[in-house]
C-alpha positions as CSV (number, residue, x, y, z in Angstrom):
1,X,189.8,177.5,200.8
2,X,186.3,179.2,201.2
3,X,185.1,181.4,198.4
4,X,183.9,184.5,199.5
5,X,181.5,184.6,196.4
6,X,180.2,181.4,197.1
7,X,176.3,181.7,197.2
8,X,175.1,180.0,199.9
9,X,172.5,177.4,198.3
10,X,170.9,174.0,200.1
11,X,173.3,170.9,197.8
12,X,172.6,167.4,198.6
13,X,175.5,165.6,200.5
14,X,177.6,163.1,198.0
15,X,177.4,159.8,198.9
16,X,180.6,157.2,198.3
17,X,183.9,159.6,199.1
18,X,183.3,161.3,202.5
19,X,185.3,164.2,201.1
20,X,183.2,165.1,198.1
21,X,182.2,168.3,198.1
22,X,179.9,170.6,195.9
23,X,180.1,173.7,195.8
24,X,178.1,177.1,193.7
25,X,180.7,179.9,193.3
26,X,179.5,183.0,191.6
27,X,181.3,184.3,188.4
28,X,179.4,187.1,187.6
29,X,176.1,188.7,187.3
30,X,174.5,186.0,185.5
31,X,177.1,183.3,185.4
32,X,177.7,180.9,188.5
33,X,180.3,177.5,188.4
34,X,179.4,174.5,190.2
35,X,182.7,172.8,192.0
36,X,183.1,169.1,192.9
37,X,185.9,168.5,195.0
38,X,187.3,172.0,193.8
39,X,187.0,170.7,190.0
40,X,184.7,173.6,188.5
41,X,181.7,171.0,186.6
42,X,179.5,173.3,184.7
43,X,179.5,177.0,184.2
44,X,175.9,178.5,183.9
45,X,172.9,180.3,186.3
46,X,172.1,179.6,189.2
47,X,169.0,177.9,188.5
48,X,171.1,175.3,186.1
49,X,173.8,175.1,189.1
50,X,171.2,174.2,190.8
51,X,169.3,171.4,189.2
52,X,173.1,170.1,188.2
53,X,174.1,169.6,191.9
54,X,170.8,167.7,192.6
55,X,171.7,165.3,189.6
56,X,175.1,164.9,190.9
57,X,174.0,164.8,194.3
58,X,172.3,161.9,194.1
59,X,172.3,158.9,196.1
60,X,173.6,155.6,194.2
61,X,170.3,153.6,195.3
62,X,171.0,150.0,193.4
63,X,167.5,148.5,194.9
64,X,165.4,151.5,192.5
65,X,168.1,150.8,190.1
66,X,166.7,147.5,189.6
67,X,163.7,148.1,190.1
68,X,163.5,150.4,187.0
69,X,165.6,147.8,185.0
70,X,162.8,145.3,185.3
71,X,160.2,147.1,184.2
72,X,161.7,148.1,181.5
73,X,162.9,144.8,180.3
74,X,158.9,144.4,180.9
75,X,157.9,146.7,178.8
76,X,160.2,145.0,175.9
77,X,158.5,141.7,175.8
């Protein structure tokens, strides 16, 4: 079903399910909904919308994961 209010923003492609799908849907004036797989996320502007898809959008890179656990097993000692 395609949302005729849906604002037409640039969100990262989901990575593990090839049918994952986000989505920004406008409310109202000043509220928007961000959808995953038709599951309405978080309710807030744009600009939150936004910055939530990029978080959720993001790639599950296990090499940087490790990377980052390292260092901060590092910076313990």
């Amino acid at each position: 079903m395609q949302c005729s209010l849906c604002v037409k923003t640039k969100l990262p492609k989901m990575t593990g399910t090839t049918n994952s799908k986000l989505e920004i849907h406008r409310l109202d004036d000043k509220r928007y909904a961000l959808t995953l797989d038709g599951f309405v996320r978080y309710v807030g502007t744009q600009q939150e919308c936004e910055r939530r898809a990029v978080i959720l959008g993001h790639k599950n890179d296990r090499a940087t994961q490790d990377k980052a656990l390292a260092r901060s097993v590092n910076l313990i000692r």
